[in-house]
N, C-alpha and C positions, 0 to 999 in steps of 0.2 A: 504494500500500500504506500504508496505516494503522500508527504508529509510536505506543506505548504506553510510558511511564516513571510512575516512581512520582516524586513533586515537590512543591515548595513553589507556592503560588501565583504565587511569583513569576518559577519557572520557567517556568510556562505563561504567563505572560504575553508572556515571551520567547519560545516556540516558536509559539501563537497567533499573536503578531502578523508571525515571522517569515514563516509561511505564506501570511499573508493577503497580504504584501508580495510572497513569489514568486507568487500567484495574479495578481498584476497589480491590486491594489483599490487606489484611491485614495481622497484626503480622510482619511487616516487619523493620529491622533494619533501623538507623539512614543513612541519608547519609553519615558521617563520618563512622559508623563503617562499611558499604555495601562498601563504597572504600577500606577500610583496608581488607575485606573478598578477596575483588579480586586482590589488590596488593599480598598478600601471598598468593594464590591461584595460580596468575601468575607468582612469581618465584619461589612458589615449582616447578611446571612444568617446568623448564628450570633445576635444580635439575636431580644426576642421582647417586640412591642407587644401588651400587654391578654391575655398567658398563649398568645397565636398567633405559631410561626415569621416571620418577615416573607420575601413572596413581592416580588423587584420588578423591573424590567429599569429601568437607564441606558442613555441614548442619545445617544451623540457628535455632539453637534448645534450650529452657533453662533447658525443665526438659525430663524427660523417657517417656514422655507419650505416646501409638501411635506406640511404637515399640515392635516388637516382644522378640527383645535382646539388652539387655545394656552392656559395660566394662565399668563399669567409670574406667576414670584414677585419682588416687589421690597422692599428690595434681594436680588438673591442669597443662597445661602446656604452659606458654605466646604461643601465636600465629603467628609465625612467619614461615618463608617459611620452614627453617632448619625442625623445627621439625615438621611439616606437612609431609615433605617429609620422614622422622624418622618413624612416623605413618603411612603412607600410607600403607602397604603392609599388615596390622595387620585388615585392616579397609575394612570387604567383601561391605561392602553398605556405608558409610560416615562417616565422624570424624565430633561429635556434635559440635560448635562452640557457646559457650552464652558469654555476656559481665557480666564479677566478678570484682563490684568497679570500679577501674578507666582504665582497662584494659579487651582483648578481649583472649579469653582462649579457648581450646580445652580441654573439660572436660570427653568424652568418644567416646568409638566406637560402632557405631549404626549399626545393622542386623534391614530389613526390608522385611516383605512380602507386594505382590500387591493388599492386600485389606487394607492396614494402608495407612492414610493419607502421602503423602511427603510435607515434607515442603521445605523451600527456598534452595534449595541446586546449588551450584557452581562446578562442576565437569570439572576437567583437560584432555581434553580427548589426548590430545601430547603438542609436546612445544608450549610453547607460544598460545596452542587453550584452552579457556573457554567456559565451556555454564551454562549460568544460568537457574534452571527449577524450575516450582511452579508446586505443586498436582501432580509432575511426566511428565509432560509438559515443553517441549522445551520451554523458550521464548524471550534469546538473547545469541548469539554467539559473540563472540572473537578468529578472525583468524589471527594472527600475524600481526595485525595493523586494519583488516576490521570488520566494526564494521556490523552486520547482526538484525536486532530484527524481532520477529512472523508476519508475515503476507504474508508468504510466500503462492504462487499458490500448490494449494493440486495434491498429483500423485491419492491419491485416487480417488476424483473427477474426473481426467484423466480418469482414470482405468472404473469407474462407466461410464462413459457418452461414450466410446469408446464400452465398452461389453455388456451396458444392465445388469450390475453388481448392487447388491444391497451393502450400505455401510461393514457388514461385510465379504463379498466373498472379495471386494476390497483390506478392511484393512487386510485381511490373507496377502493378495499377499504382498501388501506391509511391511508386519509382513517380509516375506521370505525373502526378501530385505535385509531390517536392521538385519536380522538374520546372512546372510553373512560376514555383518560389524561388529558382536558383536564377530564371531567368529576368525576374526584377518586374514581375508583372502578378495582378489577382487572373483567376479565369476557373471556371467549372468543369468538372467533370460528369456526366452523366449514363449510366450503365444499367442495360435493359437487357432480359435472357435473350439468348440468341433465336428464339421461337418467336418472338415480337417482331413482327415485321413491321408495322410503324406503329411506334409510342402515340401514346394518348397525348392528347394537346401541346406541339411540338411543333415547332416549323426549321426545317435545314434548308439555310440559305447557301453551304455548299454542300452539296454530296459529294461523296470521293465512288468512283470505281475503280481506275487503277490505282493502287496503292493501300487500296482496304485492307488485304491481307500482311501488312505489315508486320504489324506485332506478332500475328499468327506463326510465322514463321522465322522470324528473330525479333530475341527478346536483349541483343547488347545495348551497350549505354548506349550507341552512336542513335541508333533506332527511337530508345526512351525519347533520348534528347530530339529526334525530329518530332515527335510525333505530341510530345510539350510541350512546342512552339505554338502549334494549333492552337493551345488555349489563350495564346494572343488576342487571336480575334474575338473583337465585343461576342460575348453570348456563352455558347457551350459547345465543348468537342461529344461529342456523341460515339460510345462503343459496348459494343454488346461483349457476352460472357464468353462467346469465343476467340475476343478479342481483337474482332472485326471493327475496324474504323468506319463506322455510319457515315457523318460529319459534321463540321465546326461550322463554329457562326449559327448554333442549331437555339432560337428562341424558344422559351418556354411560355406560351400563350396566355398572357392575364387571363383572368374570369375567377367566377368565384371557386374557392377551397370546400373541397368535401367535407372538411371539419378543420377546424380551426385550431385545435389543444393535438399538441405531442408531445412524449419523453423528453425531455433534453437533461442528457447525464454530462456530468463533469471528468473530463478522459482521466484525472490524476487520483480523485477521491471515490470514484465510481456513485457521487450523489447523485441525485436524481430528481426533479420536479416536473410539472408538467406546463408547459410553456405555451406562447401563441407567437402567429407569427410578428404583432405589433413592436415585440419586444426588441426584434434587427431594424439595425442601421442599413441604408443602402437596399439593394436591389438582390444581389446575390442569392445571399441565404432565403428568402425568402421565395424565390424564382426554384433553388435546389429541394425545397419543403416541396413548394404543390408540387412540385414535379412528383416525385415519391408518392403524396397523395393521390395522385388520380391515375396513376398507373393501376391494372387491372390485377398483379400481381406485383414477386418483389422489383425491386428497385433501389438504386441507388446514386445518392449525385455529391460528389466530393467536390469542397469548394474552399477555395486557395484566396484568402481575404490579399488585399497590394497592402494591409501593416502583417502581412506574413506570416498569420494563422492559417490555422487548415479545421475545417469541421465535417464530417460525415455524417448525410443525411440517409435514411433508408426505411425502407418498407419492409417488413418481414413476410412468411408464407403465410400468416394469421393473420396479416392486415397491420402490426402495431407500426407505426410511424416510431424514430426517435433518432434524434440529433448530438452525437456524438461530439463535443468537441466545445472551446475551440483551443487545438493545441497551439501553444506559445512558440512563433518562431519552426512550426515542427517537430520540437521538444517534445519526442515517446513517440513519434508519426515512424511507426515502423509494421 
């Protein structure tokens, strides 16, 4: 269960590292220098190089080992938010961070492919947001005061247990997801069984024919990443459970809601209340609800907010509506 407080950063650095410690991870810094990684971590990101946020991840690292590209920088350079934020834009994967003598130093910039080990890294994802990850793994966020750590409710799981979906058809979908969010943009997903030849109140302003079977037949990042792009376009990408690319730009038709009250569970505490749709901001979410609602069977429409939430709406084989989410930054979106 997922445990939530409102905190200083330097309380989460405290509960972050305690975790990672009951998790069993090793190689991991001091609790003095893990507070200092995240104090300069957390005000480079309030930092703003050329009128732009500074986006960056540090990575608890002493030697080159592991990576595919090294810069050292020589000499070092003390570690402080200034020059973090100085580095950042030079640094495509992390700025190494080891402790030289009596002080903590950013000593190079680290390139990383997805078969190298990652290590402890602290990544800025906007102001004031932290997330700490081991092996490439989410395992505690920092949202401008809320403190979030791993044990968040899975959408994959969702996903699996709503389709009859095995864990990697799952992870693709939710790969598409986060794909949205990596690309700096909100956008919808919407997912109807592949027996549904056209969804209930829907309009696809493009259809795809060639290139439908996409996903079907490779499921690498290069593919995820095209086929993520789609939810660029105002509206929604459209795909069924065999992973058939319907397609984007697909509106979801106002008119009234079958019912108006559904679940909406908290991904971190598994609570639960029954909500409406008046309660959302914006268009999205509330576009991804009917949607679900007036499907004849299940359903479901994954939706990628532009402040970088992700929530999952769906329809069960009983008919129950409920709205999953919304996860922080991604934070447990696995």
């Amino acid at each position: 269960m997922n445990e939530e407080q409102l905190g200083s950063p330097q309380a989460f650095a405290t509960r972050a590292l305690q975790q990672l410690r009951e998790g069993g991870a090793s190689a991991l810094p001091s609790s003095e220098d893990f507070a200092a990684l995240v104090d300069a971590a957390f005000f480079a990101s309030l930092h703003e190089e050329e009128a732009r946020r500074v986006q960056l991840a540090i990575a608890w690292q002493a030697a080159a080992h592991d990576c595919s590209a090294v810069i050292a920088i020589e000499p070092p350079v003390r570690l402080t938010p200034k020059n973090l934020a100085k580095l950042a834009p030079a640094a495509t994967s992390a700025i190494a961070v080891r402790r030289d003598g009596g002080e903590l130093v950013a000593w190079a910039l680290l390139e990383r492919t997805r078969s190298t080990r990652q290590p402890l890294t602290i990544r800025a994802l906007g102001s004031g947001v932290l997330r700490v990850e081991l092996d490439g793994v989410p395992r505690a966020l920092y949202a401008r005061g809320e403190i979030l750590l791993d044990g968040a409710r899975s959408p994959t799981e969702r996903l699996q247990a709503l389709f009859a979906w095995d864990s990697t058809r799952a992870g693709a979908v939710i790969g598409l997801a986060a794909g949205a969010l990596d690309h700096g943009h909100g956008g919808m997903i919407l997912i109807v069984p592949a027996a549904v030849r056209v969804p209930v109140a829907v309009r696809v302003h493009y259809s795809i024919r060639d290139g439908a079977e996409l996903l079907v037949d490779d499921l690498r990042d290069e593919t995820l990443d095209l086929v993520a792009r789609l939810t660029a376009i105002d509206n929604a990408l459209l795909i069924d459970t065999d992973l058939r690319v319907r397609g984007f730009g697909v509106q979801v038709i106002e008119g009234d809601a079958p019912q108006m009250s559904f679940a909406h569970v908290d991904p971190y505490t598994g609570a639960s209340h029954v909500d409406d749709l008046s309660t959302f901001k914006g268009t999205r979410h509330p576009a991804g609800v009917l949607f679900c609602m007036r499907q004849e069977g299940v359903a479901a429409a994954i939706i990628a907010s532009q402040d970088r939430r992700l929530s999952i709406a769906s329809k069960d084989a009983r008919g129950v509506v409920e709205v999953l989410g919304s996860y922080e930054h991604g934070f447990g979106w696995r």
